[in-house]
N, C-alpha and C positions, 0 to 999 in steps of 0.2 A: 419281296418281289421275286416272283419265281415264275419263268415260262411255259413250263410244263402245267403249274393249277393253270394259267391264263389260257392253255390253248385246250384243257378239256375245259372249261366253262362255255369257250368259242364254238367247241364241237357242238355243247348242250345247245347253244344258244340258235347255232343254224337249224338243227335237226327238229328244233320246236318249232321256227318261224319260218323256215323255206325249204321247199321241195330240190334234197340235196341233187334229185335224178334230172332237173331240167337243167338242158346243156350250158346254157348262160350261167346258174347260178352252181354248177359243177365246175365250169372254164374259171370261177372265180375265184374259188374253194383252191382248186388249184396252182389258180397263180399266188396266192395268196399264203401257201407253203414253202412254195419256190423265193420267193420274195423272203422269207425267213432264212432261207438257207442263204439266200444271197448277202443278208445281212450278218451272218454268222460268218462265213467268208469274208468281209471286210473286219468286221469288228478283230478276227485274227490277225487281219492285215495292218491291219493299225493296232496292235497290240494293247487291245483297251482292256482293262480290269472286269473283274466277274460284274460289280454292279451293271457296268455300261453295257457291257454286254447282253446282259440279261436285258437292260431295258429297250435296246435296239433292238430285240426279239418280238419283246412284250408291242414296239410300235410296228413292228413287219408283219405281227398277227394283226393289229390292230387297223393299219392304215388305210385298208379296202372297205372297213365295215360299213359305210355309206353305198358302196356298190349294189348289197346285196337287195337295197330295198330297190333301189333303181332298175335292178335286171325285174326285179317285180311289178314294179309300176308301170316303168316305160317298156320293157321289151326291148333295148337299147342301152347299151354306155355309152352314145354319141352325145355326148351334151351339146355340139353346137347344132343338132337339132331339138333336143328338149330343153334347153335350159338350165337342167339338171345338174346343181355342182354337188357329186356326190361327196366330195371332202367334207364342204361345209355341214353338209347332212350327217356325215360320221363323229364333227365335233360336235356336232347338238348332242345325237344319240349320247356319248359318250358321257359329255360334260354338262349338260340343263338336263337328261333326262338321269343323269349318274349312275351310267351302267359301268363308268369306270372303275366304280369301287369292288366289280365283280371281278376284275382284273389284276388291280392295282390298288393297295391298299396307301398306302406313305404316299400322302399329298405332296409332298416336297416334289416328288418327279412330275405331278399335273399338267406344268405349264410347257415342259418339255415334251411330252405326250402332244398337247395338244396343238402344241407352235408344231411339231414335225408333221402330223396328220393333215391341219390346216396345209401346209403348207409342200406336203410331198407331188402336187400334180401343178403347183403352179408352172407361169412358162418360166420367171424369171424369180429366184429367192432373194427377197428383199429382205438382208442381214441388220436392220435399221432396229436401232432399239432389243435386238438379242442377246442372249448372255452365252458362251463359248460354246457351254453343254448342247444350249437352242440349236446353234448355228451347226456342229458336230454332227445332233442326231438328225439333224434337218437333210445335212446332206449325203449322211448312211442309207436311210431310205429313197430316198430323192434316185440314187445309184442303185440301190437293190431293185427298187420297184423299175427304173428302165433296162437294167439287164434282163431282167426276167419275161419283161415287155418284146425284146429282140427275140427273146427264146419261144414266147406262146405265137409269137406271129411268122414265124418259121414252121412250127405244129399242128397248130391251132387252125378250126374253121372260120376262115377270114368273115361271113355271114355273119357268126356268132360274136365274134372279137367289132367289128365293124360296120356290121347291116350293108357292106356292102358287099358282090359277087366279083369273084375271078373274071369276068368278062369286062364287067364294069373297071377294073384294074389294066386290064391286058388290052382294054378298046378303046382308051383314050390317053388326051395327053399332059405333061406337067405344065401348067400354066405358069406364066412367066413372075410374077410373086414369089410364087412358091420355089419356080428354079432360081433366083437372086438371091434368097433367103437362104435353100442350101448349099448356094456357090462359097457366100460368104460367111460358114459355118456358121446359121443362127439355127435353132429350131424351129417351128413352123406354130403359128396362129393357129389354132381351129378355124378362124374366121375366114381365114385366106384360104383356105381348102376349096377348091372347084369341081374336083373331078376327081372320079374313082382313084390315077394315079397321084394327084396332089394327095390325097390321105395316106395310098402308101408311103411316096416320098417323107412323108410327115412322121411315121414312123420309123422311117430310119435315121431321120436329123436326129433320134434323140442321140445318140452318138457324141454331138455336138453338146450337149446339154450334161455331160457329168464330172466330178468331181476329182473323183482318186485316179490315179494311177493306176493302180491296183483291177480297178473297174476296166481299164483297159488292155488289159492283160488277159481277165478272163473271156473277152470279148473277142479278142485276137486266139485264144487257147481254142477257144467253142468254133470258131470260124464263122460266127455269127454274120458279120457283114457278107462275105461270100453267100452264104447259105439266103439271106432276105434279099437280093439284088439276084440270086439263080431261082427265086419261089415260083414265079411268073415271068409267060414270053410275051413281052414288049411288041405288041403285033402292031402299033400307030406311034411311038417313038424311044424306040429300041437307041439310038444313037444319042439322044438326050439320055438316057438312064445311063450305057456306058461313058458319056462324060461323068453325072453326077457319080457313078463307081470309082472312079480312076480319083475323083476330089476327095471321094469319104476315106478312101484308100493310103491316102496322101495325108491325110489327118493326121487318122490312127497311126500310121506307121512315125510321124511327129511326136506325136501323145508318148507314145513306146520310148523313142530315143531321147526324149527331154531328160 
């Protein structure tokens, strides 16, 4: 098991199926290296042995490959307009159609593979029935993939990331769901989502939603939360976002000192 064969077959495998130059499936490509690195960054932080590490790689390349058909199909990552759950899509590709074995040779890690990918974008990780490894790599990724999340939606074309516009962000307001839900540090529903700023909000809960310590740190390093609450000006409820600031603020800084 070695991440390096795994990420040129990944290289192969885009540059034959998707047009690497359109921005969705370039935005994806990219986060999808980041996400590697974030995972490499933890697996140090937890001082895991070369296997785990390797294979917390081999899942940080892996855990988007559902996406790419999605930016194809739909034109969209918003699943709770299409329907579209690209996980589930990534473990078919993966594991019925077994492109895994172009990966990953030693079945013994499969189920670990496949338990983290299933399961990196759920809202809530249901550790029922897991084995430690499951539970581990579940929530290395689970943490790579929303730091990396903080970091493309500070960069990144909100259009591209979102199908929604800066206006649509800056010209409405968080609905009252959506502010209970981040008052009382949960993460946010898709479903709950109303309005341009309930889906920003919604990215910033994930904050709320991770695992390590470690995660928190770098999050605090990057100045991330600062940086996603200064992206846009709040021109219909600027006074609600500085509440919701001063509570994420108030987290983190928890998080840090525990």
């Amino acid at each position: 098991m070695n991440y390096d064969d795994a990420r040129k077959y990944f290289d192969k495998f885009l540059n034959q199926n998707f047009d690497i130059n359109n921005e969705k499936i370039s935005h994806k490509i990219n986060h999808t290296y980041n996400v590697v690195e974030n995972a490499k960054y933890l697996c140090k932080c937890l001082n895991l042995d070369e296997t785990n590490t390797q294979l917390a790689l081999i899942i940080a390349l892996l855990h988007d490959i559902g996406r790419f058909d999605q930016a194809k199909e739909m034109q969209t990552f918003r699943e709770d307009i299409t329907n579209f759950d690209h996980a589930t899509l990534g473990v078919k590709l993966l594991f019925e159609k077994g492109e895994i074995k172009n990966y990953v040779n030693d079945e013994q890690f499969y189920p670990i593979i496949e338990k983290a990918i299933a399961n990196h974008s759920k809202y809530i990780l249901d550790e029922t029935d897991m084995t430690d490894a499951e539970i581990l790599h579940c929530k290395i990724i689970r943490d790579a993939d929303k730091i990396d999340s903080f970091r493309a939606k500070i960069t990144d074309d909100i259009y591209t990331m979102a199908n929604i516009t800066k206006e649509d962000i800056e010209n409405s307001k968080v609905t009252e769901k959506v502010y209970n839900a981040f008052k009382e540090h949960k993460t946010i529903l898709s479903k709950d989502r109303q309005t341009g700023l309930d889906i920003w909000v919604s990215y910033i809960a994930f904050i709320y939603g991770l695992e390590f310590k470690d995660s928190y740190k770098l999050i605090n390093k990057n100045n991330y939360l600062n940086k996603l609450f200064n992206r846009f000006e709040y021109k219909v409820d600027n006074s609600t976002m500085e509440e919701l600031k001063k509570c994420a603020f108030e987290y983190l800084d928890n998080k840090l000192n525990q």
